[in-house]
ZAMARGU-4260 file (C-alpha; in steps of 0.2 Angstrom, whole numbers, plus 5000, padded with zeros to 4 digits):
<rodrens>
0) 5372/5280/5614 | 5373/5285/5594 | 5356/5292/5585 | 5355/5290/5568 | 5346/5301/5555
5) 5338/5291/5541 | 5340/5304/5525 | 5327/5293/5514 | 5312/5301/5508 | 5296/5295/5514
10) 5286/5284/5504 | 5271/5292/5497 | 5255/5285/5499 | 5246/5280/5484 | 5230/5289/5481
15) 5216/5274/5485 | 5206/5269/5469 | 5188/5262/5467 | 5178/5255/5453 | 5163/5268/5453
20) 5148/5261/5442 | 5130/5270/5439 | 5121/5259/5429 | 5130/5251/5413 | 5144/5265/5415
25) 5157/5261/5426 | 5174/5268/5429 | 5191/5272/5438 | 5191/5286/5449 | 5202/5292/5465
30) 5197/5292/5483 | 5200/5310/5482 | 5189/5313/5467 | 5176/5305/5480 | 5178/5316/5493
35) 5180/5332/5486 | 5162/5336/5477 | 5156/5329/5497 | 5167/5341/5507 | 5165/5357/5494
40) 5144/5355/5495 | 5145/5353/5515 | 5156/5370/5513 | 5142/5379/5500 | 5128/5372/5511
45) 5135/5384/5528 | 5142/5398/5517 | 5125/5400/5508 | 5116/5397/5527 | 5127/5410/5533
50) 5126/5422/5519 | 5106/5421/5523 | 5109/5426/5538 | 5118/5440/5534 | 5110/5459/5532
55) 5098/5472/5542 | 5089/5457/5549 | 5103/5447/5555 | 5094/5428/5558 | 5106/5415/5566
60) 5116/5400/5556 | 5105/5386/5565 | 5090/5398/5561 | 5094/5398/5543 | 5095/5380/5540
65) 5077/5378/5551 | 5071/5388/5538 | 5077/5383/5522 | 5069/5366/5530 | 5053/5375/5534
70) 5054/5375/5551 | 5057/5392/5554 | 5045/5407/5562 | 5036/5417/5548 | 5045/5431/5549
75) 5062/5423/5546 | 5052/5413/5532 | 5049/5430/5522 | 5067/5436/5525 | 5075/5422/5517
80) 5066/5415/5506 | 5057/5429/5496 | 5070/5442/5501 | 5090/5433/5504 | 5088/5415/5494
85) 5085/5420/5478 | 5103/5432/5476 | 5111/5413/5484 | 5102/5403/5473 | 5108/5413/5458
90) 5123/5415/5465 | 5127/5397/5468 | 5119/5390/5449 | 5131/5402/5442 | 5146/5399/5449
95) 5142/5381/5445 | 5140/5385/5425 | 5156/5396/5424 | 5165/5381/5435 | 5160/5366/5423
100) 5161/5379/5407 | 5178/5381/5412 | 5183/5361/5415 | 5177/5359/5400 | 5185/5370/5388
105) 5201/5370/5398 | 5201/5351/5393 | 5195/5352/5375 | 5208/5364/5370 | 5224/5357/5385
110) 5227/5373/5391 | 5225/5381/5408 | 5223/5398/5401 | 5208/5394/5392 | 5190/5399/5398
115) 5176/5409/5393 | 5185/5426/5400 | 5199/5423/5389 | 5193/5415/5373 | 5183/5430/5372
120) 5166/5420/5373 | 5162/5432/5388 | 5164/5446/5380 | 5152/5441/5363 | 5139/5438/5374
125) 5142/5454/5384 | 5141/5465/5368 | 5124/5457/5362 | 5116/5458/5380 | 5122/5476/5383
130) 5116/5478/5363 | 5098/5473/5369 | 5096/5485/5385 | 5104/5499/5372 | 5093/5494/5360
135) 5077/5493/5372 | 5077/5510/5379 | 5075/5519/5395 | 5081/5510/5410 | 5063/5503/5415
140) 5064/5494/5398 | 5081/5487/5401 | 5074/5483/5418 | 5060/5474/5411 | 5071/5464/5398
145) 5084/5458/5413 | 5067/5446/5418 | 5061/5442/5401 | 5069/5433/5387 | 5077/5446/5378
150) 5092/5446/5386 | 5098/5428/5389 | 5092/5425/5370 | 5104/5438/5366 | 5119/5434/5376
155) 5116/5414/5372 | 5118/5419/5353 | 5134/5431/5356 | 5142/5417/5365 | 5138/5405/5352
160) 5144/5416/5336 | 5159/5422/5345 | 5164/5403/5349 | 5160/5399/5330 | 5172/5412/5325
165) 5185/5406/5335 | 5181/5389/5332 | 5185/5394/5312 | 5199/5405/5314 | 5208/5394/5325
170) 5206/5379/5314 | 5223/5372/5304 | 5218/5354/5301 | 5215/5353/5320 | 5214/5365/5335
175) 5230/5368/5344 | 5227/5376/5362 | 5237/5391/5361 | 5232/5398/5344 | 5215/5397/5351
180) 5218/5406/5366 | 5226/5418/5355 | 5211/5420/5342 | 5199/5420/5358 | 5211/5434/5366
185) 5209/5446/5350 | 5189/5441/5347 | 5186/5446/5366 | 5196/5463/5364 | 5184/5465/5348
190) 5169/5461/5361 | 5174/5473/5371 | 5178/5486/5361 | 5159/5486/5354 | 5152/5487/5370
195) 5164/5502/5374 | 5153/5510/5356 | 5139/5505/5364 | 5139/5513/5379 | 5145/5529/5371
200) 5130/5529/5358 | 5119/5527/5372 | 5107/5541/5383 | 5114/5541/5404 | 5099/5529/5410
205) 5104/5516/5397 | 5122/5515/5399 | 5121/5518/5419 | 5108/5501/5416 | 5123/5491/5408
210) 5137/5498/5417 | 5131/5490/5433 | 5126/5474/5423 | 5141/5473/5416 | 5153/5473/5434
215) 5144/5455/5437 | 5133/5457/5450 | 5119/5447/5461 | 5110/5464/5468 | 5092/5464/5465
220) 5091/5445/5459 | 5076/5435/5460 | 5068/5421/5457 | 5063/5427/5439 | 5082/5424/5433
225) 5086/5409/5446 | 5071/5398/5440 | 5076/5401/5418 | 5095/5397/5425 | 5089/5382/5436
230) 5079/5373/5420 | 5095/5378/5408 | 5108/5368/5421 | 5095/5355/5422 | 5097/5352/5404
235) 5114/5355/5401 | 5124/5351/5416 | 5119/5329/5414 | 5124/5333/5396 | 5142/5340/5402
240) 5144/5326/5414 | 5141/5313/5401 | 5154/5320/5389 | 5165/5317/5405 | 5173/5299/5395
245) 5174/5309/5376 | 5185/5322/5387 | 5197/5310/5393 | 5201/5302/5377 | 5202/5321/5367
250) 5214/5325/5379 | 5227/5314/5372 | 5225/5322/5357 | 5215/5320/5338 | 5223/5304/5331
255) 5223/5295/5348 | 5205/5301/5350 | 5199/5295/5330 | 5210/5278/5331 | 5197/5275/5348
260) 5183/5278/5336 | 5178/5294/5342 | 5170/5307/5331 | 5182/5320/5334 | 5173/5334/5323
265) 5156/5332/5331 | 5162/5327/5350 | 5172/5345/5349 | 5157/5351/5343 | 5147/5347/5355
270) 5161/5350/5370 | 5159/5371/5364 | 5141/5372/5362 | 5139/5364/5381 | 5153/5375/5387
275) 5146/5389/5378 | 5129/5389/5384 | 5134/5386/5402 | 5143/5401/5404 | 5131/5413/5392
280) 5117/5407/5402 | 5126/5414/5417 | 5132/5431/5409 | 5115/5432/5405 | 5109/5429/5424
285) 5120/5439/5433 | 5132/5449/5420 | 5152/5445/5416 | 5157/5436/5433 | 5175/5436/5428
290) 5189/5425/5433 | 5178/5408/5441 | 5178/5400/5424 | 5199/5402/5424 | 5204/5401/5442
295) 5190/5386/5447 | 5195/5371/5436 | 5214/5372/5441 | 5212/5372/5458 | 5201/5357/5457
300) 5213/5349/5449 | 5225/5350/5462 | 5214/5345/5477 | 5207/5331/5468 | 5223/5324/5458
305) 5221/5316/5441 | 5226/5325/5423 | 5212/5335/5418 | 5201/5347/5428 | 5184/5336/5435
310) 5169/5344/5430 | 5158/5340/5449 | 5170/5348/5459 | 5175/5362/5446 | 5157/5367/5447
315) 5153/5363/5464 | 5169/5375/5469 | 5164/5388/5457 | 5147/5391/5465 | 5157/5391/5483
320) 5168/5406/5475 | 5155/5415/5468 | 5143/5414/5485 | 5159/5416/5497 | 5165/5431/5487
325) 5148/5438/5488 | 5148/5436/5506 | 5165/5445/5507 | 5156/5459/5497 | 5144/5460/5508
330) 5148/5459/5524 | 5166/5461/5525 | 5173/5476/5514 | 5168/5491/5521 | 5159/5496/5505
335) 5148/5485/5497 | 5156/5481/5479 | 5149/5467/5466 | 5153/5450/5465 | 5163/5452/5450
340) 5175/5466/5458 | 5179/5452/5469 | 5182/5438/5458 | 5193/5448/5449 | 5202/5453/5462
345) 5206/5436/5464 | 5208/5431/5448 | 5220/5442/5442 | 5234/5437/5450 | 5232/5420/5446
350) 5231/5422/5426 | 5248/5433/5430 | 5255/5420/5438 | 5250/5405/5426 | 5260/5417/5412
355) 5274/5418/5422 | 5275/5400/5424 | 5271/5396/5404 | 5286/5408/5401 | 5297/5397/5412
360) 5293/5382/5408 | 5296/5389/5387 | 5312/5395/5392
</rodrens>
């Protein structure tokens, strides 16, 4: 009796496609595209639940969701709805702009290094914000500004000039990806630089005030920053999903886009102010979150296939980062550190390692 070994690859199973159609739209898209924004908001839901749950009080997952529902005792009502929700809720709504701010400006400009962390649109917004608790005075001011409408005005319209400045410096007849992450690189190192002045211009309460905004954190949040960031998603979110079609034909590049009859000057346009506002919006909520906006889009891309980040799941995966590493904070590290420690912690190796790839693949 003689066995044989068959040294043939498997045949790979091709991803399953539907027709996908909301109204007049209708479009292409992969079973996995599907399936993936379903699974990651069944994941958020029980991460948030749990991460309510979580504290002094301690209140049980099923108890949590009994809650959220309204069915819960009054006690547990007060501890997570007034006390616990609103740090998820902002949680959740910012890891959601940074996601979709990330898809999006990773595929206008083709390149996985680009996000607001790098093209230094983080770091313009960070500079005016900090700028307005300096310039407000005394801790209790900065305090009273982090609820009022000084400091997301200000960091909305850091974001916005530092993107206008890289917009114009990057431009050679066209923006080419890498001289944009270069320009962004060098305007975010300006950024930061002025908020290093800042700081050191500063009396102790101010600085101490926009050191601990500035780490990225959701201690002390509540509904007075969720519900501002909840009407902003509301607004630009549905606009971000639209330009979902002008994405797919920019990322085969200007002349393919214009000889499709797209306006290529005002759908970039409109591309960076969206991006833009989605993750000043967030800086301006909970400080500098760094890494979701790089790290977010690229792992989407890989769980749901396809050649370019989508921007549901990129934001849908985002706020699951942003709660889950919140929730590791929390409960896990034996000191409680902010959310953006954490991020960064994870984010890091993952820009090393895209450079190290881009340097192989040059060479």
């Amino acid at each position: 009796m003689t066995a044989t070994i068959s040294t043939r690859a498997p045949e790979r199973r091709p991803d399953k496609r539907r027709t996908l159609r909301i109204g007049p739209l209708s479009g292409v898209v992969r079973s996995r595209q599907l399936l993936l924004p379903v699974v990651t908001a069944v994941v958020l839901v029980l991460v948030s639940a749990l991460s309510m749950g979580r504290g002094d009080y301690p209140i049980g997952l099923v108890d949590v969701l009994r809650t959220v529902v309204g069915a819960g005792d009054p006690t547990q009502q007060f501890i997570v709805t007034e006390l616990r929700a609103p740090r998820i809720v902002v949680g959740v709504l910012v890891g959601l702009a940074l996601g979709v701010s990330g898809a999006l400006i990773q595929t206008f400009a083709r390149n996985p290094l680009a996000s607001p962390d790098t093209l230094g649109i983080n770091a313009g917004a960070s500079a005016a914000a900090v700028a307005v608790i300096v310039i407000g005075g005394g801790s209790s001011a900065a305090g009273g500004l982090l609820g009022g409408l000084g400091l997301p005005v200000a960091a909305l319209a850091g974001g916005l000039l530092t993107a206008l400045l890289i917009f114009v410096l990057a431009w050679r007849g066209g923006v080419d990806g890498y001289r944009l992450v270069l320009v962004g690189i060098g305007l975010g190192s300006v950024g930061y630089a002025l908020v290093d002045w800042l700081l050191t211009r500063s009396d102790i309460q101010d600085a101490a005030a926009a050191t601990v905004w500035l780490t990225g954190s959701l201690n002390g949040r509540s509904w007075d920053q969720a519900w501002p960031l909840a009407t902003a998603l509301l607004l630009l979110v549905p606009v971000a999903l639209a330009l979902s079609r002008v994405l797919g034909v920019l990322q085969f590049g200007e002349d393919t886009a214009r000889a499709l009859g797209v306006r290529v000057g005002l759908a970039q346009a409109v591309v960076v102010l969206v991006a833009v506002a989605l993750a000043a919006v967030s800086v301006a909520a909970a400080g500098p979150v760094q890494f979701v906006a790089l790290v977010v889009p690229q792992v989407a891309v890989r769980l749901a296939g396809g050649s370019r980040p989508p921007l549901l799941a990129s934001g849908l995966l985002g706020a699951l980062l942003v709660v889950g590493a919140d929730l590791l904070a929390r409960t896990v590290l034996p000191i409680a550190l902010p959310v953006g420690i954490v991020t960064a912690v994870i984010g890091a190796p993952y820009l090393l390692w895209l450079l190290v790839r881009g340097r192989r693949s040059i060479t």
